[in-house]
N, C-alpha and C positions, 0 to 999 in steps of 0.2 A: 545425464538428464533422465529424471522418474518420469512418467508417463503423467503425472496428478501435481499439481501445486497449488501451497495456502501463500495468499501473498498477506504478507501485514501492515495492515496501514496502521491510525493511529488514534482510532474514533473511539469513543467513549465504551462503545457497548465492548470491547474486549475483555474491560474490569469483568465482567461476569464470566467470561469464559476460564478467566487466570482462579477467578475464586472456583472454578469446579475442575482446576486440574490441567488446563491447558499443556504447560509446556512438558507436563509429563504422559500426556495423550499422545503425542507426535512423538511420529517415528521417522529418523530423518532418514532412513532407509529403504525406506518403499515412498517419500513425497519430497519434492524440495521444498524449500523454505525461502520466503525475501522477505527480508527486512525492508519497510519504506522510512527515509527520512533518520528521527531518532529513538524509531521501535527496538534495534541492537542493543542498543546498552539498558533494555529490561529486558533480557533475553536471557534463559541461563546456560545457552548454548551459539554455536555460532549459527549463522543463518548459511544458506548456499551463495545468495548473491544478496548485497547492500544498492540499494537504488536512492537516485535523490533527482530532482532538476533543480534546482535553487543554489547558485555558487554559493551564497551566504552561507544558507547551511554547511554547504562543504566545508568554509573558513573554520566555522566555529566548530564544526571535531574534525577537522583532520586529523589530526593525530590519530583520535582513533579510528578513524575511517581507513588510513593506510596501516595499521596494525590490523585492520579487520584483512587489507588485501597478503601483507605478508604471512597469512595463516589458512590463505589459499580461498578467501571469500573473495568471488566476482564481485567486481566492483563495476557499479553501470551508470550515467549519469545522460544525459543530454547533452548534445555538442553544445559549445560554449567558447565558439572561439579559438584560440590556441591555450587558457588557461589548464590544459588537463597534460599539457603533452611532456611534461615529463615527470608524470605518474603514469602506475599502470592504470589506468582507466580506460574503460572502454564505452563508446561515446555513441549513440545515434543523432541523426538525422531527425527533425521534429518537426511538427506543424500544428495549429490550434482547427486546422481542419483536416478531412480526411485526406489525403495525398498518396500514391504509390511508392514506395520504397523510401517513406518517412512515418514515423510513430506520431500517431496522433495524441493531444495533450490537450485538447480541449481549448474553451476561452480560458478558463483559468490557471491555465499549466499546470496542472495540479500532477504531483508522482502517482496520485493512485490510480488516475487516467494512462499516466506513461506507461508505468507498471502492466496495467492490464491491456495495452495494446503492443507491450512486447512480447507478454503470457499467449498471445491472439496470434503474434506474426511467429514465434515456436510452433504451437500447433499443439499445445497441450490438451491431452483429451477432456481434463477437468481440472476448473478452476477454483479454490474456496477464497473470499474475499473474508477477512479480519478486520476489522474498524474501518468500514467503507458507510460510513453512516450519511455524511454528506450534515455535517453539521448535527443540530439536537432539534426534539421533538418541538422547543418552541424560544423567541426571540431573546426570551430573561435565563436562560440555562446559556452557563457559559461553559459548562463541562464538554467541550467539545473534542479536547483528547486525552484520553486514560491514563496518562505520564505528565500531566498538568500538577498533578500535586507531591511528584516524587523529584528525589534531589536529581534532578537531572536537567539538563539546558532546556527551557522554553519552547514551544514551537509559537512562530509570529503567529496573530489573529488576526493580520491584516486584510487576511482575505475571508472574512467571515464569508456564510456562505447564503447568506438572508439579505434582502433588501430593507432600505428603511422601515418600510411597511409591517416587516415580520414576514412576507412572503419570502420562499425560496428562488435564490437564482434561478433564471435559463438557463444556467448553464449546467445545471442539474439534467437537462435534455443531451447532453452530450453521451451521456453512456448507453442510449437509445442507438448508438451505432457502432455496438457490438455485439457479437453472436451471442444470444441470449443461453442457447442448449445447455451451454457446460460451465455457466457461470453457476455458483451456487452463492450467494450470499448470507455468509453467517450473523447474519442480527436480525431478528422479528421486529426491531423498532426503526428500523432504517429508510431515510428519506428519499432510496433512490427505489424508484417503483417496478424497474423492468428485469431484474434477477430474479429467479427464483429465493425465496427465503426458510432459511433453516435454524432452529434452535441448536447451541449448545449440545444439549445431550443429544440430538439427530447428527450434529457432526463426529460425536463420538465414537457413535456409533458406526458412521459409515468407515471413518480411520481405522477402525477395526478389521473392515473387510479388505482393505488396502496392499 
């Protein structure tokens, strides 16, 4: 385990980061890497651990999801019952509120939630968040994740993250109850308002010093 991790979720603004180099900026040597969801299979490397909460999702790539663990990727998931127990997966405790010795997941159980509240209970000294957008800047953009138009499996929109109205969920308040210091959030267009926010080439840069 590196000291530093980018976790990858699957938000739209990543498109900018891959057109300026992304997967050849990361050095998986000096930061780990996670995969959220179906960020891996646009990846032109393997991640350190694959994370999901959603069994569906798991149905739909297994395959490559346990190809991703026989190649020595952690494989992380949210308990689920007895469905994992004979794969290697390794499974937390969870809750949509904050609880002691359960990962929190928010109202909308979303991975990038789980993700970063097991990045929290590590103890990593810095965190870079990757398509943590929380949706798009407004109700008619439906570009909500970056891998939307490449041949790869769909991710559901069933949980848009707007209300009828165009307003954003509450449940957008949920990341207000994590250690703000060592978040760094890499998108300037992003709807969650309590990370600090970094461009692209400021992330570049800092991987550099890494």
């Amino acid at each position: 385990m590196n000291d530093n991790l980018i976790i990858i979720g699957g938000g739209y603004s990543i498109k900018k980061g891959i057109e300026k180099g992304l997967w050849t900026s990361i050095n998986k040597k000096t930061i780990d890497i996670w995969s959220l969801n179906y960020a891996f299979l646009t990846m032109p490397f393997l991640p350190s651990t694959q994370l999901w909460t959603d069994f569906a999702f798991f149905l739909t790539c297994q395959k490559e999801i346990l190809e991703l663990g026989k190649k020595n990727v952690e494989l992380i998931s949210r308990t689920f019952g007895t469905v994992y127990k004979d794969f290697n997966i390794k499974t937390y405790d969870w809750s949509p509120n904050k609880e002691p010795d359960k990962l929190f997941v928010g109202r909308l159980c979303l991975v990038g939630t789980f993700a970063l509240s097991l990045a929290e209970k590590l103890k990593y000294k810095k965190i870079y968040l990757l398509g943590y957008d929380f949706g798009t800047s407004n109700i008619e953009d439906r570009n909500t994740h970056y891998y939307l138009n490449d041949d790869i499996r769909k991710p559901s929109l069933k949980g848009t993250y707007r209300k009828e109205d165009g307003s954003l969920k509450d449940s957008i308040k949920d990341y207000k109850q994590f250690n703000k210091e060592n978040i760094i959030n890499v998108s300037l267009n992003s709807n969650i308002p309590y990370f600090k926010k970094i461009s692209y080439t400021d992330f570049y840069l800092e991987l550099k010093k890494l």
